[in-house]
SEPAMI-239710 format. One record per residue (C-alpha): residue in one letter; x, y, z. Coordinates in pm, whole numbers, padded with zeros to 5 digits, always signed. Layout:
aXYZ...
END
This chain:
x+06303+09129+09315x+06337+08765+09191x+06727+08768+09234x+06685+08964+09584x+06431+08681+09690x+06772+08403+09588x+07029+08624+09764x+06802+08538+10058x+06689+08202+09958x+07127+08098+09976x+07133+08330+10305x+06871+08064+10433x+07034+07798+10337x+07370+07886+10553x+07205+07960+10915x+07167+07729+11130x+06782+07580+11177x+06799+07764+11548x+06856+08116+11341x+06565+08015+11098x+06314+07920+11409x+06442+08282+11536x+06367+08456+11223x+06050+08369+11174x+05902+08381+11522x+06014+08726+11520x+05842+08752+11132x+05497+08595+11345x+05514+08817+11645x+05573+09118+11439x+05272+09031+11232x+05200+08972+10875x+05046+09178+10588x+04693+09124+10476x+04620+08973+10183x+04443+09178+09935x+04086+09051+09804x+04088+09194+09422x+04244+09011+09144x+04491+09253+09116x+04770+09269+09308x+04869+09569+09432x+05150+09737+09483x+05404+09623+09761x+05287+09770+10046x+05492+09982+10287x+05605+09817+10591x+05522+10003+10946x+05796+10160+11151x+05946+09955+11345x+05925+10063+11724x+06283+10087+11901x+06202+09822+12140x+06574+09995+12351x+06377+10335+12372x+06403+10487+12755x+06712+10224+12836x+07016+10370+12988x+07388+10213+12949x+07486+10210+13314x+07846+10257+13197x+07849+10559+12984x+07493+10683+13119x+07388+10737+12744x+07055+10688+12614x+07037+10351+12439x+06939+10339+12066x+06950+10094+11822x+07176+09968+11545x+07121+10187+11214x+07298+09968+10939x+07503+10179+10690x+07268+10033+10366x+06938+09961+10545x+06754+09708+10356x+06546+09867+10038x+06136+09799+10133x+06150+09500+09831x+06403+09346+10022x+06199+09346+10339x+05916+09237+10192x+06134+08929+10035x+06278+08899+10357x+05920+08837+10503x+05798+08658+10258x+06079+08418+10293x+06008+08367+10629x+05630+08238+10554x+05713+08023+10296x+05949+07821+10496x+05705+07845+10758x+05497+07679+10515x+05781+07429+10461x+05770+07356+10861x+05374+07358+10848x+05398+07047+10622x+05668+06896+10736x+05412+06848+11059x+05129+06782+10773x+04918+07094+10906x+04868+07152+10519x+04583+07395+10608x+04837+07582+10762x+05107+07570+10516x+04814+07679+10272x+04788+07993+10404x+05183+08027+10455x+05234+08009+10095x+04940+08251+09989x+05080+08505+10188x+05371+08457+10084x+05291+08540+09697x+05104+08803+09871x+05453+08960+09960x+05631+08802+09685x+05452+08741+09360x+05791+08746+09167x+05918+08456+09340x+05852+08106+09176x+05912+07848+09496x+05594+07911+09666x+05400+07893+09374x+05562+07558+09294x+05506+07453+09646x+05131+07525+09676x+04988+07451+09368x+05031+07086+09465x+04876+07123+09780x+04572+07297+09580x+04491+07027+09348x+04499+06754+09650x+04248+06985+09796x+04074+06936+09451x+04064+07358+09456x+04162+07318+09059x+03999+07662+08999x+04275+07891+09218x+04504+07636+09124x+04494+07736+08783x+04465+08099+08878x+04782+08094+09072x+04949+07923+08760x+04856+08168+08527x+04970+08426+08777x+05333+08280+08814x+05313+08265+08452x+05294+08611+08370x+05546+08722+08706x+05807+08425+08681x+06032+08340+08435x+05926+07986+08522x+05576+08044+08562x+05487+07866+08205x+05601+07508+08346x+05289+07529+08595x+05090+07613+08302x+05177+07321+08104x+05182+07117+08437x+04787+07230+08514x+04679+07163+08144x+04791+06860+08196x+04617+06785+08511x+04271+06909+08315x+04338+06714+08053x+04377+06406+08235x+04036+06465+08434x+03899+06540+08073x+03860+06876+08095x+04057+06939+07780x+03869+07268+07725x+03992+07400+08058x+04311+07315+07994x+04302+07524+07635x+04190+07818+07819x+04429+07799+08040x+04713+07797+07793x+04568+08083+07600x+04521+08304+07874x+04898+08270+07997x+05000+08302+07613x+04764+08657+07615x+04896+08801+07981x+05269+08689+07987x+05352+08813+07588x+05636+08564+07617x+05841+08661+07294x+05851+08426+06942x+06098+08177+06949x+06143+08174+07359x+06092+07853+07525x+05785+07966+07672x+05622+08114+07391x+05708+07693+07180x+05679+07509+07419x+05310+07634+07549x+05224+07665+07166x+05338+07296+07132x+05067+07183+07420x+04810+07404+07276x+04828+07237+06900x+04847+06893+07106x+04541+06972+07362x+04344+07097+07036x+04441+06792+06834x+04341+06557+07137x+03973+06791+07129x+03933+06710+06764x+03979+07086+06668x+04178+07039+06354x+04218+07325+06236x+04308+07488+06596x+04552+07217+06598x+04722+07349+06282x+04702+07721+06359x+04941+07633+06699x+05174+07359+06503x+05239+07590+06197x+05375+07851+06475x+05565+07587+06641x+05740+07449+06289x+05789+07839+06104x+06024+07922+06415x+06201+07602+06396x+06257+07625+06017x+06398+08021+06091x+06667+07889+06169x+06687+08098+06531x+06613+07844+06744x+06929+07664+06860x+06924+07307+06861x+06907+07232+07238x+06537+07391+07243x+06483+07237+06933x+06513+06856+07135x+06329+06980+07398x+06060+07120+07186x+06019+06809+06946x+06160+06511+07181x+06131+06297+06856x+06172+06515+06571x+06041+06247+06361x+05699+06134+06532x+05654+06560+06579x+05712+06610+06224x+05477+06365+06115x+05202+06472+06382x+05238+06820+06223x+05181+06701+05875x+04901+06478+05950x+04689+06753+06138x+04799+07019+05848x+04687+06743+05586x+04330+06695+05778x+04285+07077+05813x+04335+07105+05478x+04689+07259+05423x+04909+07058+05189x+05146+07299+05143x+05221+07317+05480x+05221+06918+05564x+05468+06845+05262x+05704+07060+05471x+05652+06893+05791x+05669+06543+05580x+06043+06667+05468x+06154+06796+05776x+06078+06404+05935x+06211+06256+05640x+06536+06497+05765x+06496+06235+06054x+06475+05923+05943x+06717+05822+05680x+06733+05468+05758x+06368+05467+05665x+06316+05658+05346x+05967+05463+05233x+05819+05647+05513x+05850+05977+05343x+05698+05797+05035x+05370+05713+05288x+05375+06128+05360x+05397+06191+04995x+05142+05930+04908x+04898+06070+05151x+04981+06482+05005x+04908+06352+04629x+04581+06205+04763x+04499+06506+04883x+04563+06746+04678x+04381+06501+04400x+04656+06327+04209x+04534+05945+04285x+04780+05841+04033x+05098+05984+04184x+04954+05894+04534x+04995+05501+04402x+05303+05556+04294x+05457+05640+04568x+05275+05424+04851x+05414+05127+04621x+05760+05235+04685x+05672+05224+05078x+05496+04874+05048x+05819+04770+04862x+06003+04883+05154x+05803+04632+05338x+05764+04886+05671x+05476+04883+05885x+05553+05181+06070x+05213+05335+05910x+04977+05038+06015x+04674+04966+05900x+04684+05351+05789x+04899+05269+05472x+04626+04983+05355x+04301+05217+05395x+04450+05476+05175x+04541+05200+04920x+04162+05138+04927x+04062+05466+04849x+04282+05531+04567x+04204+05191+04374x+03822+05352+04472x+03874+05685+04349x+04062+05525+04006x+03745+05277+03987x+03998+04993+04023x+03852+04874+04344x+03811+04490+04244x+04204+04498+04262x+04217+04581+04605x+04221+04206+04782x+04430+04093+04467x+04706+04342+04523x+04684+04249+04941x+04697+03904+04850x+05024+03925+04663x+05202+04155+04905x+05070+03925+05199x+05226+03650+04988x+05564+03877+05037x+05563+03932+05343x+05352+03672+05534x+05489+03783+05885x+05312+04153+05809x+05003+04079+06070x+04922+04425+06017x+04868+04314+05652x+04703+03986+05748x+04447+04100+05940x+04387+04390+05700x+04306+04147+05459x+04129+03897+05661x+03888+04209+05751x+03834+04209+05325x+03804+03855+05308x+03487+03866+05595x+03366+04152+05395x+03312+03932+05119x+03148+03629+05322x+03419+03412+05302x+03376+03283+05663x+03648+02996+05632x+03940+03238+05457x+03869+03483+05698x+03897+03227+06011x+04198+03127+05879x+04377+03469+05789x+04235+03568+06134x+04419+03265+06340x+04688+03212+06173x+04920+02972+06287x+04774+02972+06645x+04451+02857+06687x+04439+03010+07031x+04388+03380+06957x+04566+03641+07149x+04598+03902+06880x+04285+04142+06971x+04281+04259+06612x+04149+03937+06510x+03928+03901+06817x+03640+04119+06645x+03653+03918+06328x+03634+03594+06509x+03324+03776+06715x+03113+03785+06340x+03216+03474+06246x+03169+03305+06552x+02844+03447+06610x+02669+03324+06225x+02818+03041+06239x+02624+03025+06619x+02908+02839+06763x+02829+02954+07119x+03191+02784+07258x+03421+02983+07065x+03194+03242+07076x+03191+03257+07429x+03632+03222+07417x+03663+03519+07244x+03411+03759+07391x+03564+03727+07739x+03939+03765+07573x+03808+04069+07417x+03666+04227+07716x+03993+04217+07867x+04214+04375+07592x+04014+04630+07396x+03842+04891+07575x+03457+04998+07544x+03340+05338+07454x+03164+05403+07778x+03373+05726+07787x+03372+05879+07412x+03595+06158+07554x+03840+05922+07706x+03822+05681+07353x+03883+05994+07164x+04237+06020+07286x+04324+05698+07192x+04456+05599+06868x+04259+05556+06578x+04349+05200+06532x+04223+05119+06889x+03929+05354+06846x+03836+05126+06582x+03880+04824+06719x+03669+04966+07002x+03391+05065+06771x+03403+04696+06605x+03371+04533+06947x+03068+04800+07033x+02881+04641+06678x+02935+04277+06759x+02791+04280+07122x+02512+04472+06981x+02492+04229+06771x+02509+03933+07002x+02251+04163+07229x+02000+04144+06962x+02028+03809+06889x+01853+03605+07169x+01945+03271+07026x+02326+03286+07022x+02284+03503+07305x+02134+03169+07509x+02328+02991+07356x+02649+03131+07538x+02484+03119+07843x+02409+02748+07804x+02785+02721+07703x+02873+02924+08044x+02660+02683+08212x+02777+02376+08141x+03106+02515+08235x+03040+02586+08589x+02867+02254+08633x+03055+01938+08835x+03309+01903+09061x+03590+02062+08862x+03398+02357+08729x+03590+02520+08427x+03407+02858+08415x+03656+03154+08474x+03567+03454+08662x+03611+03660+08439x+03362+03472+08216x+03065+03480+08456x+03154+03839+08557x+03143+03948+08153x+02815+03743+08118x+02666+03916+08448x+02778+04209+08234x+02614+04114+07960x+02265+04018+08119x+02227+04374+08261x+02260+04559+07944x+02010+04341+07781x+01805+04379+08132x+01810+03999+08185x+01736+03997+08532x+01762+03636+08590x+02059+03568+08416x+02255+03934+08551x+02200+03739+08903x+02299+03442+08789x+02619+03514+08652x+02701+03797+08913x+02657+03556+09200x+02855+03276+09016x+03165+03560+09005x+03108+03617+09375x+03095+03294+09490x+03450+03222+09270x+03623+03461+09552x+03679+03398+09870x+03763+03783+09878x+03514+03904+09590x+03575+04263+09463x+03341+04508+09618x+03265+04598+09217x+03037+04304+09189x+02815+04416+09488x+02785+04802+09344x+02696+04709+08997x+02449+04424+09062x+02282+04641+09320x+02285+04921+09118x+02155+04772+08823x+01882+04613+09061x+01780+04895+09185x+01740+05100+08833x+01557+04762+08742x+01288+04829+09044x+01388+04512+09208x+01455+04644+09553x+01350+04347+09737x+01658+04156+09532x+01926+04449+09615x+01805+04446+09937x+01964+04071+10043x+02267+04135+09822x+02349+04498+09951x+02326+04333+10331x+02493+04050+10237x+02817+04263+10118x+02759+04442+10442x+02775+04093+10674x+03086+03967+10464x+03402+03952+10685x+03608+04027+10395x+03836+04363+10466x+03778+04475+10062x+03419+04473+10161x+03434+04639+10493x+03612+04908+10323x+03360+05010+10094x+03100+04956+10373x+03001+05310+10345x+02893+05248+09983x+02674+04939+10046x+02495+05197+10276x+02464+05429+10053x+02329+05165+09741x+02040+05090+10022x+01929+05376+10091x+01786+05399+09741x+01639+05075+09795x+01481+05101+10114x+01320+05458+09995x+01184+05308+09662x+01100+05035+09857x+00908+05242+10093x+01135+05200+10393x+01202+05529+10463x+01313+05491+10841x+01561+05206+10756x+01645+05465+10450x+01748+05694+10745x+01895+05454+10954x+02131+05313+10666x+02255+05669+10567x+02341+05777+10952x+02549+05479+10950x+02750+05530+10602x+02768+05896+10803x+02944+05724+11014x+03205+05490+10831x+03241+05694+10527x+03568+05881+10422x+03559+06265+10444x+03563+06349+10071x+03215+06202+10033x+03054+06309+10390x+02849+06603+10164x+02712+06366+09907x+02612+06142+10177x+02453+06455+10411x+02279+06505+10041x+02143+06178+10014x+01976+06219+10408x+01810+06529+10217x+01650+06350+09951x+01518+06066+10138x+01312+06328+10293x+01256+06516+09917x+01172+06156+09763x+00899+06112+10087x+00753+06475+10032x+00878+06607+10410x+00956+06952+10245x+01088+07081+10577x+01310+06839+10677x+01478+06778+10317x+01556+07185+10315x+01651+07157+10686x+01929+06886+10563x+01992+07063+10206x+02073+07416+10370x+02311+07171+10557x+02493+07103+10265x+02505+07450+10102x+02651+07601+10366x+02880+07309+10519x+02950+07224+10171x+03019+07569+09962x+03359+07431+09777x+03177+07128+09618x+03092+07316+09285x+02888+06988+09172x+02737+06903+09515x+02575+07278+09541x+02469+07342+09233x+02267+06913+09250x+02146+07095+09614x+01992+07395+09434x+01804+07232+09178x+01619+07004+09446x+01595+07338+09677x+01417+07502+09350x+01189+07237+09286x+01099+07200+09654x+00966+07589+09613x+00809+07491+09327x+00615+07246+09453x+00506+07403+09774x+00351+07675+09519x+00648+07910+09599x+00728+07983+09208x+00947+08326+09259x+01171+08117+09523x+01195+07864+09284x+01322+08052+09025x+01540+08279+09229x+01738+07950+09333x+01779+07862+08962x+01852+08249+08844x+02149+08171+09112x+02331+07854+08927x+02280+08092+08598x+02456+08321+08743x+02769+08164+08805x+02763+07952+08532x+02551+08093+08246x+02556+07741+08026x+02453+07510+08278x+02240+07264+08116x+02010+07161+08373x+01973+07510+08486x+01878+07674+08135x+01634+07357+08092x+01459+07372+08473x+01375+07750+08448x+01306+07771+08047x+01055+07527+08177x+00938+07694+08505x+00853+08029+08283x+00693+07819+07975x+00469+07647+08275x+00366+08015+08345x+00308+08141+08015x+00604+08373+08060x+00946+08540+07859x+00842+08208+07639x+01122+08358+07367x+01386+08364+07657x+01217+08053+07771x+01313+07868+07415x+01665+08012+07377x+01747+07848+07746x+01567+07508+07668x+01802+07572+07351x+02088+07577+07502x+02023+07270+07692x+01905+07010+07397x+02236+07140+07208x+02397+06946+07484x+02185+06667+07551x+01941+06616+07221x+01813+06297+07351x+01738+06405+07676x+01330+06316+07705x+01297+06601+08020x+01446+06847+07768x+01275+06738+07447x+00926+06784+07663x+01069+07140+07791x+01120+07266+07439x+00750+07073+07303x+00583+07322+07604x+00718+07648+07490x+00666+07556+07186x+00312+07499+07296x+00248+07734+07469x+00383+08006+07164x+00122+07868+06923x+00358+07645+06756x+00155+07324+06787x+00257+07104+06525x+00604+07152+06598x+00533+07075+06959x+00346+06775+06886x+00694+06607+06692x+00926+06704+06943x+00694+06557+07240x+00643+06267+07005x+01044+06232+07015x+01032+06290+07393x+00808+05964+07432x+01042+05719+07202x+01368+05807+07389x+01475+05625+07694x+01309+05677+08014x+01110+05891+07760x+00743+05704+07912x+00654+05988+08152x+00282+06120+08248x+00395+06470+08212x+00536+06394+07839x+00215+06208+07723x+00002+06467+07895x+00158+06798+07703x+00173+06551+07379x-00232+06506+07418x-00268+06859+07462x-00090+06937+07135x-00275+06686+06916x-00605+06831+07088x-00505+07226+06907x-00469+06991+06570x-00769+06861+06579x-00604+06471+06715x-00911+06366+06926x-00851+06025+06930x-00481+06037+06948x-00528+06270+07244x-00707+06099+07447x-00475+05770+07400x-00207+06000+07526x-00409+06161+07806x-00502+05756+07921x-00160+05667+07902x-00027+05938+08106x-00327+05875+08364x-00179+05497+08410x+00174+05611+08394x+00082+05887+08696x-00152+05652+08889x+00105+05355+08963x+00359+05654+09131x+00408+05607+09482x+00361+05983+09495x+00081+06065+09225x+00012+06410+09168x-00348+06489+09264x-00360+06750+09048x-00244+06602+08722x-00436+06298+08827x-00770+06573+08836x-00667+06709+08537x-00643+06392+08303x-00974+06255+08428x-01119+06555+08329x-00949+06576+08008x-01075+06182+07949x-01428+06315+08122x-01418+06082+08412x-01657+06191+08646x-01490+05995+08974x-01212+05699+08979x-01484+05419+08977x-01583+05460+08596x-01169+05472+08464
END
């Protein structure tokens, strides 16, 4: 079928376009074949007898019946079928050539309907999948080329890919499985290395070690067979060497010495002109396999090589021999006198400098750390310089280096994202992470940059840089300094004449979370009224920060007003987060109908948006719930569980629901389970799993976890301190209890939507008669 589909694919290629625009209208008036609905394709179906569209004609000249032309070797019905499906792809190819991609869509699907042997339109509308952001029948379509093409595996490796760079690594090893499991590509085939190659790396990446070795000791036996030819070989292991060594250091870490001393050989194969680096390999296989001795030995002969190919790698495992030989006092001795050596070995420098700051030698360190240039670029020595800096409160330097630093190594806002990144920069990353907390818990120094910052923007000639004052504005909002976040984030905007929409978002957003809507109010408006075309741009978002201040603020109409508007400016992708956010300014002002009016909106305008729906049925459940409506409620949430059993929230909000109820309380644990596995900070979850605990008798259990709830952030809730009252009350805690019950009764009363009922309940608990006496 595939080499019938190329016969016709050259055939194309030689008619004219006028023969190709002929072919397929007659393809598009004859009709095309429906696609089938089941994951299983079918057979190829049989194609309908054509009608003799000469039937009834007479030839005037001969006054025979007309009939028409039977080829000798009609077509065979595969061919037909190619033959049609040819036509609809490069109708496809047409359809986006005039960018009707919805159109060239459903060319290509049909298509592989007719052809699913055929690799082009496969290759042709994955693309156009994943800019649709359908990544789910992308993937499917992948995996089905994989197992019907011979080239089907490249779109395998090419959608891993994509997952892994949107962080989905676990998607991405699923993927590769399944097409390993359905295609049965055979050992040693390109197919069957080169997915196995990804599969080690994507496990590696996901910090499943031993995964990671299972697929790389496939990958290296069928290399070292000897029946893979060279050619795949390169392809397999680009650089042999760097493979090698990845192999042996994730067999070493799983715990398979044996197999990384092979790896280590095969790169020393590699790398002739640098034979200390299979010393390093061999150093690092005697360590582990518990032969300290031998392991010194041979990392001396690398160190004599002076290389630095193994970083700051080589001196760490230095350190743990001389530990594990209780010879650890010679360990800045022996770095001294190689430093001495080799004095333009930074990697070594800063190495030691690190040692030298362990020890509190502030001035050795400084000067290891700066070297020769007093100006430090070198990001390795920016964390040092951070601790030293900071005791020896020297708020200049201090403030120098933090800004440099912000700009070169990045911050582990996104573990995931860090996780991929070396371990030298992870640590760095880690390092910076300890000194700003640091700095954050120090007010003094803290000031004490600010006063440096200060005097910087002062005068005519103002030295501050922007990227100072935007770092400090930073700064001030993770320590929730108010004063000083607006401060510094209106000294960055005023230092543009075009200032980066950024600066608007995060100040506003981090006024809002702080309560001061009055504050995000003038700023949000003011990015609105700027003429600046960056800020116009991102008008829509401005809109869409207010309407979370005007609600809170108790504007609900110029809530309205603002989202209608971003409804109005805002790009497609995000109209269905914005028709969301019209929803729950009526949800957040109790109007019941009109936020399901708008949320039914969404679920049914909106039904691709995985994320959007399932955010829509959890405030559809609770809007049941609260209007008493408890079955509804549940049903909504029974629905996310259904397609997608582990959803956090969803195992959380109805584990809840049934321990509120006194129901299926052992179900109810095993969901709320589920959910503090994933987040076991979480304060809503923590209070989940105190009430079924609760309410199954368990009470001094509940009373620690709801005492956890309370301590973690955002963890001062009525609800919490009210089921943590009611817990101490079964042990006998009267006077504990009734602190609780009073501080959930504050917490509940300054709500601009108290609950009447909890409000009743706590003054009865506490035994006030009427709100008067509290």
């Amino acid at each position: 079928m595939a080499a019938c589909f190329s016969s016709f694919t050259k055939r194309w290629v030689q008619w004219s376009s006028a023969s190709a625009l002929i072919l397929i209208a007659s393809v598009i008036l004859i009709g095309s074949l429906p696609l089938s609905a089941d994951d299983q394709l079918p057979p190829p179906p049989e194609l309908p007898q054509r009608i003799n569209p000469l039937e009834g004609m007479i030839d005037p000249v001969t006054g025979e019946e007309l009939s028409a032309f039977e080829p000798q070797n009609p077509e065979t019905n595969d061919e037909e079928l190619a033959t049609e499906a040819l036509a609809l792809y490069m109708t496809g190819r047409i359809a986006l050539e005039r960018r009707d991609f919805d159109a060239a869509v459903e060319a290509f699907r049909k298509a592989i309907e007719l052809a699913p042997n055929v690799s082009d339109s496969y290759k042709t509308l994955i693309p156009l999948l994943l800019a649709q952001r359908e990544h789910d029948e992308a993937a499917k379509l992948a995996l089905q080329a994989a197992s019907r093409t011979d080239s089907g595996y490249e779109l395998v490796a090419a959608m891993a890919g994509q997952f892994a760079s949107r962080s989905q690594l676990d998607k991405g090893i699923e993927l590769i499985k399944d097409a390993l499991d359905q295609a049965d590509y055979s050992v040693g085939s390109r197919q069957h290395l080169l997915l196995h190659r990804d599969l080690g790396l994507y496990y590696r990446l996901n910090n499943e070690i031993e995964n990671a070795a299972t697929e790389y000791e496939i990958v290296l036996n069928a290399i070292l067979s000897g029946e893979v030819d060279e050619e795949l070989q390169l392809e397999v292991l680009k650089d042999p060497g760097k493979n090698f060594d990845e192999f042996g250091d994730t067999f070493l870490k799983a715990g398979l010495p044996d197999l990384a001393l092979k790896a280590f050989e095969e790169a020393s194969k590699h790398r002739e002109a640098k034979p200390g680096l299979h010393s390093f390999n061999l150093a690092t296989v005697f360590h582990e396999t518990g032969k300290p001795e031998q392991a010194l030995e041979a990392l001396q002969e690398y160190f004599d090589a002076q290389l630095q190919g193994r970083g700051r790698a080589a001196y760490e495992l230095l350190e743990k021999i001389l530990n594990e030989l209780g010879r650890e006092d010679e360990l800045n001795e022996r770095l001294d006198e190689m430093y001495a050596k080799d004095e333009f070995n930074d990697v070594l420098r800063f190495f030691l400098a690190d040692k030298v700051l362990a020890s509190e030698d502030l001035e050795r360190a400084k000067e290891l750390y700066l070297g020769s240039n007093p100006d430090v670029t070198d990001p390795r020595a920016m964390v040092g310089l951070l601790q030293i800096y900071r005791e020896e409160n020297d708020s200049d330097n201090l403030l120098d280096v933090l800004t440099k630093a912000f700009q070169v190594i990045p911050r582990a806002e996104d573990p995931e994202a860090l996780n991929r990144l070396s371990e030298d920069v992870q640590r760095l990353s880690r390092g910076f992470e300890e000194e700003l907390e640091a700095l954050k818990s120090d007010e003094e120094t803290l000031n004490g940059v600010y006063a440096s910052a200060r005097t910087l923007a002062e005068g005519d000639d103002p030295q501050l840089q922007f990227i100072q004052a935007y770092f400090l504005g930073k700064m001030a909002t993770e320590t929730e300094n108010t004063e000083a976040a607006i401060e510094f984030y209106r000294l960055a905007i005023a230092m543009r004449n075009d200032p980066p929409p950024l600066l608007y978002s995060e100040l506003g957003g981090y006024l809002i979370d702080d309560k001061s809507y009055k504050e995000a109010i003038d700023l949000l408006n003011e990015a609105l009224t700027n003429p600046s075309d960056s800020l116009q741009n991102e008008r829509w978002r401005f809109l869409y920060f207010l309407t979370y201040a005007y609600q809170f603020d108790g504007q609900t109409e110029r809530a309205l007003e603002a989202v209608d508007e971003a409804l109005n400016n805002a790009p497609d992708p995000i109209m269905g987060r914005l028709l969301y956010q019209k929803a729950w300014i009526y949800y957040h002002n109790r109007d019941w109908d009109q936020a399901l009016k708008y949320f039914n909106q969404v679920l049914s305008q909106y039904a691709s948006e995985t994320d959007l729906v399932q955010d829509t049925q959890f405030r559809v459940s609770n809007i049941y719930v609260e209007q008493g409506d408890m079955e509804q409620g549940e049903q909504v949430l029974l629905d996310v569980l259904e397609t997608d059993p582990e959803n956090t929230q969803a195992n959380n909000d109805l584990g809840y629901l049934w321990a509120d109820q006194d129901k299926n309380l052992e179900k109810a644990r095993e969901m709320i389970q589920k959910a503090l596995t994933a987040e076991p900070e979480n304060p809503a979850y923590l209070d989940s799993m105190g009430w079924v605990l609760y309410r199954l008798g368990e009470y001094e259990e509940a009373a620690k976890v709801l005492q956890s709830a309370t301590e973690q952030k955002h963890g001062d809730d009525s609800t919490i301190f009210d089921h943590l009252g009611d817990a101490q009350l079964k042990l006998g805690q009267e006077e504990e209890a009734k602190a609780n019950f009073q501080r959930a009764l504050e917490i509940e009363k300054e709500k601009e939507h108290p609950s009447e009922k909890l409000l009743k309940d706590l003054r009865s608990k506490l035994q006030i008669e009427d709100e008067s006496t509290e």
